[in-house]
BALOBA-1460 file (C-alpha; in Angstrom, 3 decimals):
// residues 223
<rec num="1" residu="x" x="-75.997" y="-64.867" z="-22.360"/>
<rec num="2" residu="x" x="-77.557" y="-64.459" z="-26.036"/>
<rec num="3" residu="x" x="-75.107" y="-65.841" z="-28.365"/>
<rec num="4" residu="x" x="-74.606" y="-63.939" z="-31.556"/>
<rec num="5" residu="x" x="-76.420" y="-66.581" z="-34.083"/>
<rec num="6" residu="x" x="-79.335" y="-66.256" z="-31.863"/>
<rec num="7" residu="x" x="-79.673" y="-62.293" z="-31.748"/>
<rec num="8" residu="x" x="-78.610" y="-62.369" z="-35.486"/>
<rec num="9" residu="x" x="-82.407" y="-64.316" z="-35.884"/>
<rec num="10" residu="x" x="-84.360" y="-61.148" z="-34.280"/>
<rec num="11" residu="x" x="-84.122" y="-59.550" z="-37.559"/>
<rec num="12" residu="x" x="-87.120" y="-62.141" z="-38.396"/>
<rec num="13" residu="x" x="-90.176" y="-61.378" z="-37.422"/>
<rec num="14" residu="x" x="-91.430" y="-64.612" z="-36.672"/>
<rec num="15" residu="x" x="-87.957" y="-65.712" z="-34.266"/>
<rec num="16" residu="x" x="-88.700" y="-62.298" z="-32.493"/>
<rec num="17" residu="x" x="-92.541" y="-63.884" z="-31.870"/>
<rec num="18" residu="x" x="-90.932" y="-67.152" z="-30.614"/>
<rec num="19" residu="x" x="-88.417" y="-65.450" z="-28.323"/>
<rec num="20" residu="x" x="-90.669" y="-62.441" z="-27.773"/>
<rec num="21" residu="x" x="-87.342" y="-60.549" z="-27.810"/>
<rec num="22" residu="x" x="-86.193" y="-57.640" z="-29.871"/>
<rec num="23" residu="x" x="-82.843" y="-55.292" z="-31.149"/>
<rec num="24" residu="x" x="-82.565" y="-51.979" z="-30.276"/>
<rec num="25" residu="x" x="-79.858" y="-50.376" z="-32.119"/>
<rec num="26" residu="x" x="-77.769" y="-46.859" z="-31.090"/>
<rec num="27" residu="x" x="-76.743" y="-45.504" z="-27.982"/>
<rec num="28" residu="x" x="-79.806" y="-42.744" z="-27.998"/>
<rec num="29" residu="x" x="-82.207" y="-45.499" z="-28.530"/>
<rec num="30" residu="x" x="-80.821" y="-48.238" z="-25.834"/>
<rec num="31" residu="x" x="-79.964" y="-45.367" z="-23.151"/>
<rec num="32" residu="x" x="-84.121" y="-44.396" z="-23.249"/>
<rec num="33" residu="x" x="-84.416" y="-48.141" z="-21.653"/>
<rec num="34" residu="x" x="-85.513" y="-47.389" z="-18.109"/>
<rec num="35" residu="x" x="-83.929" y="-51.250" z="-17.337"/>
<rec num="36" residu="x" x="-80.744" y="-52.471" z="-18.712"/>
<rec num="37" residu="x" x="-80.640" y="-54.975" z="-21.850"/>
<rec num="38" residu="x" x="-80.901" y="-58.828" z="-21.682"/>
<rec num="39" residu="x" x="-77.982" y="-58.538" z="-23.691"/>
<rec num="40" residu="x" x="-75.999" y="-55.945" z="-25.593"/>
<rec num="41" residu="x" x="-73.407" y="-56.251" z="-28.671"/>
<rec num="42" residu="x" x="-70.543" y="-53.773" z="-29.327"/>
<rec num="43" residu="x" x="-67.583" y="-54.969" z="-30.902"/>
<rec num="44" residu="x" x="-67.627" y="-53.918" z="-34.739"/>
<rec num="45" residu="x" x="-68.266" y="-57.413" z="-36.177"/>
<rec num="46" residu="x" x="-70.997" y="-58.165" z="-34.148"/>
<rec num="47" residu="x" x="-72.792" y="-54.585" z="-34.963"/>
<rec num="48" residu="x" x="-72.323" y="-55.327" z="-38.891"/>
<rec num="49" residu="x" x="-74.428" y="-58.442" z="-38.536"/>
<rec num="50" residu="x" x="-76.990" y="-57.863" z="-36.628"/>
<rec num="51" residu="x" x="-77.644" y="-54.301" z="-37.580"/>
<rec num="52" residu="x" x="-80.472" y="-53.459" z="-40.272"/>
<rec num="53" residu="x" x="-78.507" y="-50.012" z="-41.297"/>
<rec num="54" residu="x" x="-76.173" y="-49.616" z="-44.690"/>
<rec num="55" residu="x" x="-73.938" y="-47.622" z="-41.902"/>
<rec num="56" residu="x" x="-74.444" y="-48.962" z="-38.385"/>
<rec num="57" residu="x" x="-75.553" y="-46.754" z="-35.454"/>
<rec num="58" residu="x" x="-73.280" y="-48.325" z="-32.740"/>
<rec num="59" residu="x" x="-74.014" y="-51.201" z="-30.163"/>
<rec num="60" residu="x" x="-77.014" y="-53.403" z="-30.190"/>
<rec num="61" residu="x" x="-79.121" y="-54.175" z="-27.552"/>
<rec num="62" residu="x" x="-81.694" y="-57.001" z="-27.122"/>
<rec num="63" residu="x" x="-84.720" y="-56.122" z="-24.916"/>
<rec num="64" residu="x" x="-88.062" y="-58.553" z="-24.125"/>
<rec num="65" residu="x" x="-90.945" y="-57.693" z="-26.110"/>
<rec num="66" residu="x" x="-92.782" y="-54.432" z="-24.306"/>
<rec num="67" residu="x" x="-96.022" y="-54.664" z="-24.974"/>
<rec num="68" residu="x" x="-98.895" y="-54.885" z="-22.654"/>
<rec num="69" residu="x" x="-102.476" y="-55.696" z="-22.082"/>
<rec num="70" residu="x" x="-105.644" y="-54.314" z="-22.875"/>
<rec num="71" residu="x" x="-106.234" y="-54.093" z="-19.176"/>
<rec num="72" residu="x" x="-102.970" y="-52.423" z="-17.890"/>
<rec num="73" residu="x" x="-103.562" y="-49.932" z="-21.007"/>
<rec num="74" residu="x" x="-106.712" y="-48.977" z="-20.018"/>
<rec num="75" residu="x" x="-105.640" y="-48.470" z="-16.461"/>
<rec num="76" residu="x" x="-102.470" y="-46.482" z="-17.715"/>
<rec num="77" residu="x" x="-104.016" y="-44.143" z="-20.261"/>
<rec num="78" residu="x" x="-106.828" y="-41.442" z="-20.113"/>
<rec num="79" residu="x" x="-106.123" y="-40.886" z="-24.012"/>
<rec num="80" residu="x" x="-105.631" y="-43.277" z="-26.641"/>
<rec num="81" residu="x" x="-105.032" y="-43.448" z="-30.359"/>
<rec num="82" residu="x" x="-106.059" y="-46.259" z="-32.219"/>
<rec num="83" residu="x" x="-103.769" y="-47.159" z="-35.471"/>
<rec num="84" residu="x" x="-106.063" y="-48.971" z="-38.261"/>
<rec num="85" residu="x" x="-104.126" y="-50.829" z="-41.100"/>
<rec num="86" residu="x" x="-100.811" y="-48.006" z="-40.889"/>
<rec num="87" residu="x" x="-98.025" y="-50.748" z="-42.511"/>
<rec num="88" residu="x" x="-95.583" y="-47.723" z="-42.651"/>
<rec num="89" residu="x" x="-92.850" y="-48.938" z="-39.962"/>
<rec num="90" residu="x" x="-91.884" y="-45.224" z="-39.842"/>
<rec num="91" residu="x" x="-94.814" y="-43.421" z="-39.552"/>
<rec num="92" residu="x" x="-95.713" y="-46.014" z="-36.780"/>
<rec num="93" residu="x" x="-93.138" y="-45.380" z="-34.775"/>
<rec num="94" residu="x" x="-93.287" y="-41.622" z="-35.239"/>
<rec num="95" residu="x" x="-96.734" y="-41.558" z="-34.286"/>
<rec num="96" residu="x" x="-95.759" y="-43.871" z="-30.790"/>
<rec num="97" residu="x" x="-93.121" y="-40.667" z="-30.715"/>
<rec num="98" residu="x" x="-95.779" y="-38.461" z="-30.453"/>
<rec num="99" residu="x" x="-97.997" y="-40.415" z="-28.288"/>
<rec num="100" residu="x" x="-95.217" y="-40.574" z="-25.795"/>
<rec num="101" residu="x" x="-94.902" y="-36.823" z="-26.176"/>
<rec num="102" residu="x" x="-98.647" y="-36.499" z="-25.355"/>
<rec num="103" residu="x" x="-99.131" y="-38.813" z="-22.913"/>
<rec num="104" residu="x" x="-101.616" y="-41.167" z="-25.100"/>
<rec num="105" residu="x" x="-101.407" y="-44.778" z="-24.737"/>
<rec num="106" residu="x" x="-101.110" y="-46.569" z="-28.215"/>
<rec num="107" residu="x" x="-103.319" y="-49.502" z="-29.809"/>
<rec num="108" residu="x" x="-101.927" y="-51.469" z="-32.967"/>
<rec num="109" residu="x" x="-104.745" y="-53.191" z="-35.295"/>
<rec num="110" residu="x" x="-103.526" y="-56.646" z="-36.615"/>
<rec num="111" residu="x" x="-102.447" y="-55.196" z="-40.216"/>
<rec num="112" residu="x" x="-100.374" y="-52.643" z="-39.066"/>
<rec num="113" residu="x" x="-96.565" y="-52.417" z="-39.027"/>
<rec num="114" residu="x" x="-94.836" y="-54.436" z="-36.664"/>
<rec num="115" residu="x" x="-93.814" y="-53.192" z="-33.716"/>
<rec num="116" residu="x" x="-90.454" y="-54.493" z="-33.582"/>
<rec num="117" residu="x" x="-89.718" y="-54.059" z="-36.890"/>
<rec num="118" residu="x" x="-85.963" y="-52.247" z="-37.115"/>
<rec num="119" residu="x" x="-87.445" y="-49.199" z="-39.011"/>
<rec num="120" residu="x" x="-90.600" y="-49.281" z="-36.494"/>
<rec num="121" residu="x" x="-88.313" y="-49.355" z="-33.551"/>
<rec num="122" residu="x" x="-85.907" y="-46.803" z="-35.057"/>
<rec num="123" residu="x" x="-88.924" y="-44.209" z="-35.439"/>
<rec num="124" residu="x" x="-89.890" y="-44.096" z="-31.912"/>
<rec num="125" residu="x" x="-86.504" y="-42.788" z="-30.861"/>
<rec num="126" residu="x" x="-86.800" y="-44.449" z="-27.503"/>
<rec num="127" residu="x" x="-90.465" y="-43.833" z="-26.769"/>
<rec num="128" residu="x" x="-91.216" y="-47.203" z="-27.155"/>
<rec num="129" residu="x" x="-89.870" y="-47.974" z="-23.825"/>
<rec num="130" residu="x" x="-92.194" y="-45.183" z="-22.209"/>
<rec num="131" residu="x" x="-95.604" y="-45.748" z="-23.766"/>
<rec num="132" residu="x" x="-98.308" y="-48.447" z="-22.939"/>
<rec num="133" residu="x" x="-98.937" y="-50.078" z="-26.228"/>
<rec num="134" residu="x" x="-101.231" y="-52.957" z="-27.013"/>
<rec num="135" residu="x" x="-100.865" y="-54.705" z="-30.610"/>
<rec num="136" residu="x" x="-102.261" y="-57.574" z="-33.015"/>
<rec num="137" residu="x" x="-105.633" y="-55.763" z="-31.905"/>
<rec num="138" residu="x" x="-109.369" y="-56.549" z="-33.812"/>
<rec num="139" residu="x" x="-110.230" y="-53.106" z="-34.229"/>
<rec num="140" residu="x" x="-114.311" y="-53.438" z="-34.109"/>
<rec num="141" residu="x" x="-114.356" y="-55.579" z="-31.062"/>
<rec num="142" residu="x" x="-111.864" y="-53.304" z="-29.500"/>
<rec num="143" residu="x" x="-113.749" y="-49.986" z="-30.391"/>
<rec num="144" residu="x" x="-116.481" y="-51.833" z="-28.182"/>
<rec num="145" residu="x" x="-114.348" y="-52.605" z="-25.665"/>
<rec num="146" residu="x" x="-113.023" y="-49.512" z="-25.497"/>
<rec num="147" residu="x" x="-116.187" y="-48.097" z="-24.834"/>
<rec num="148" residu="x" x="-117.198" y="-50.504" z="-22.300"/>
<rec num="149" residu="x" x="-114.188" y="-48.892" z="-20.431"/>
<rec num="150" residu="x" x="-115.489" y="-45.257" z="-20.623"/>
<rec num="151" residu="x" x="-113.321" y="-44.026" z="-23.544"/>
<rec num="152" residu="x" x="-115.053" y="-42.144" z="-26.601"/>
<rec num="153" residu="x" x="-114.256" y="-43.075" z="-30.224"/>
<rec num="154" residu="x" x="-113.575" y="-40.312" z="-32.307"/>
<rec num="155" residu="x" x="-112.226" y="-41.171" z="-36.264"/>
<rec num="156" residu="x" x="-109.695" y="-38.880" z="-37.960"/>
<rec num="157" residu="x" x="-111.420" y="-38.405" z="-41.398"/>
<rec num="158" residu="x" x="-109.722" y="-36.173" z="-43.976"/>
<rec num="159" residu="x" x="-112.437" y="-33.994" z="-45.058"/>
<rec num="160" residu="x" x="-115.926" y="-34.721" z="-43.332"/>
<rec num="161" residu="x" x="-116.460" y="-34.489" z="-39.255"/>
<rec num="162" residu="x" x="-116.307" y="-31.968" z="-37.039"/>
<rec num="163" residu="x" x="-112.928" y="-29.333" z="-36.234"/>
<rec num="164" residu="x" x="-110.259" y="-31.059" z="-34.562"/>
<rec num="165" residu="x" x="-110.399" y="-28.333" z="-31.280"/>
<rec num="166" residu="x" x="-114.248" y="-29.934" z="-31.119"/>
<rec num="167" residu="x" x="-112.327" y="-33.357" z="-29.560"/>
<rec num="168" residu="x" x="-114.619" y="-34.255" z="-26.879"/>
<rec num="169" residu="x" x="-112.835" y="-34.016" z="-23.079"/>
<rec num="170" residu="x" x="-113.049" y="-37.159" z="-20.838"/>
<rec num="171" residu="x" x="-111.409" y="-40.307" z="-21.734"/>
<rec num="172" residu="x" x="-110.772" y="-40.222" z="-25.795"/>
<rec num="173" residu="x" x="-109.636" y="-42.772" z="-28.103"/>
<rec num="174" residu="x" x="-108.846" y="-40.968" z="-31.450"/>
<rec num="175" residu="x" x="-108.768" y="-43.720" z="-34.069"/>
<rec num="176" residu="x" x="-106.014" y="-43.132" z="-37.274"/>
<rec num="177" residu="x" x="-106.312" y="-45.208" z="-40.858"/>
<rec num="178" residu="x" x="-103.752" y="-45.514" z="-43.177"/>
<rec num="179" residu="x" x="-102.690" y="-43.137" z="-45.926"/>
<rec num="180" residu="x" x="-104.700" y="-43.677" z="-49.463"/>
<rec num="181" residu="x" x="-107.615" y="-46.020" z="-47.877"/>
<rec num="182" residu="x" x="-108.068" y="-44.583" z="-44.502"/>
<rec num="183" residu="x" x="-110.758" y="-46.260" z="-42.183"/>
<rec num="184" residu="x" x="-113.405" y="-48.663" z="-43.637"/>
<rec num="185" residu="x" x="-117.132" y="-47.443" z="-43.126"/>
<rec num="186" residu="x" x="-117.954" y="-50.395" z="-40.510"/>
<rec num="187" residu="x" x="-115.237" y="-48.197" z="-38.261"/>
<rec num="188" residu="x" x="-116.277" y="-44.907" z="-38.750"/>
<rec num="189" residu="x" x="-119.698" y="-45.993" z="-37.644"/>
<rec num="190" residu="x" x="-118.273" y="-47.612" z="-34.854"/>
<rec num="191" residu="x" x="-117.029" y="-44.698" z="-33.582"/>
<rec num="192" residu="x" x="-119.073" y="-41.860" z="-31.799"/>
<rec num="193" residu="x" x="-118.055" y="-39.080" z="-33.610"/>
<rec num="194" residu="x" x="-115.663" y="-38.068" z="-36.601"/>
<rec num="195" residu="x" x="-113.387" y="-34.859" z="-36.618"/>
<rec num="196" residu="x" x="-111.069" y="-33.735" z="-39.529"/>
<rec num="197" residu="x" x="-107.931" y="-31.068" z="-39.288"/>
<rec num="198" residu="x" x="-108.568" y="-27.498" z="-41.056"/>
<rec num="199" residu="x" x="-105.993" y="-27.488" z="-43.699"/>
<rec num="200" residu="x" x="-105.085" y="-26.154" z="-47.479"/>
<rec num="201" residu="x" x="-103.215" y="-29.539" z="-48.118"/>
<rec num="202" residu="x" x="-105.973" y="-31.906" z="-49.458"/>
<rec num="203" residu="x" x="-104.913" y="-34.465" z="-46.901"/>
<rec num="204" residu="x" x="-102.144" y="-34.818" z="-44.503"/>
<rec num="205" residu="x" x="-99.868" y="-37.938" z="-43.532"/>
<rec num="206" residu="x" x="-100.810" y="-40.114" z="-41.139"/>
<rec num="207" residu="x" x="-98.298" y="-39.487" z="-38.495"/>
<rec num="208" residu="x" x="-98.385" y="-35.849" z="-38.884"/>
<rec num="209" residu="x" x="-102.050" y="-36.016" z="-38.369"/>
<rec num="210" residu="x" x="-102.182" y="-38.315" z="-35.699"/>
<rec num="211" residu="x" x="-99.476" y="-35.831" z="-34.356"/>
<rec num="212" residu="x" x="-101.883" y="-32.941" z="-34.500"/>
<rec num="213" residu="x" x="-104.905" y="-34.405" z="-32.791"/>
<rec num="214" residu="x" x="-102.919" y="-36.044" z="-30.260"/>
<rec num="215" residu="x" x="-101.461" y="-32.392" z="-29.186"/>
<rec num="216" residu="x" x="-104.949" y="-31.039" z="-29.351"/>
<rec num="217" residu="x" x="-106.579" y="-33.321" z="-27.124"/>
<rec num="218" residu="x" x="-103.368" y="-32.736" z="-24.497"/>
<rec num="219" residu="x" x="-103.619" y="-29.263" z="-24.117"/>
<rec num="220" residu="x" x="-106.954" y="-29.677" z="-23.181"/>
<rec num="221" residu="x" x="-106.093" y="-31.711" z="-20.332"/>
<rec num="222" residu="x" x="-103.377" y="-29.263" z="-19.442"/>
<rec num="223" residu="x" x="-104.008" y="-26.979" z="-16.271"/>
């Protein structure tokens, strides 16, 4: 049993490194689980405390920490996107949305958004529990890595780079910065390639293009 005090503590990230357990809150989000909580709260009190919402969601589950290796990633995915310094806990978890959608495995660099943040796990809508993810990552030493493994680096740039439907086919790791600073020069150059996403908006946000190049390298896969 998890007492109460002790699941109340998850909501800090550095008792959820410790325990290397998280909260899941909401029926949608817990029922995605393809393996039943360690523990779940769902009388009323309980919910008010430990949930992270102004209006709660419902019962609250606590789950071990999901993440995996670099090893079982790379033997789980043929497709890969690579997050680079994105501290937005929502568009992080949208983006593992889409990834799930797409069937892309998911790599975290060490300044992104936690993982098992409340608003990150919120933003997956369940998908966390259904996509290989690997976090804390270096991102250089990983883009090498990577390559040792057969995947191709390609970086999302906003205006220079080839047309997103140029996405090389094989094993692909498309590599996302943040909004407003994108990815330093030492990672472009690290990558293969660079492709950008036709569009009248001067640049897009990073989940939605994430989104977009993770659906165009799919349906290329698709028979």
């Amino acid at each position: 049993m998890i007492s109460l005090k002790r699941a109340a503590k998850l909501k800090q990230k550095k008792y959820r490194e410790a325990e290397r357990l998280f909260l899941a809150e909401g029926d949608n989000l817990i029922s995605e689980s393809p393996v039943p909580p360690l523990y779940d709260f769902d009388d009323p009190d309980s919910i008010r405390r430990l949930s992270a919402l102004t209006t709660p969601a419902g019962p609250i589950a606590v789950f071990p920490f999901l993440d995996v290796s670099l090893g079982e990633l790379f033997e789980r995915s043929e497709r890969l996107v690579l997050l680079h310094g994105v501290q937005d806990p929502g568009n992080v978890g949208t983006i593992i949305r889409a990834a799930h959608a797409f069937g892309t495995g998911v790599v975290l660099s060490r300044n992104c958004a936690d993982l098992y943040n409340s608003k990150t796990v919120r933003a997956t809508m369940g998908s966390i529990f259904h996509t290989p993810i690997a976090r804390e990552i270096r991102t250089i030493p990983f883009l090498e890595e990577a390559r040792g493994a057969g995947f191709t680096p390609v970086a999302a740039m906003p205006e220079t780079g080839s047309s997103s439907r140029a996405l090389p086919l094989g094993k692909l790791l498309v590599v996302v910065g943040a909004e407003g600073s994108g990815l330093p020069d030492e990672v472009v150059e690290a990558c293969e390639s660079s492709v950008k996403i036709p569009a009248r908006a001067a640049s897009l946000n990073a989940a939605v293009a994430a989104s977009i190049l993770l659906y165009e390298a799919y349906v290329r896969v698709l028979p």
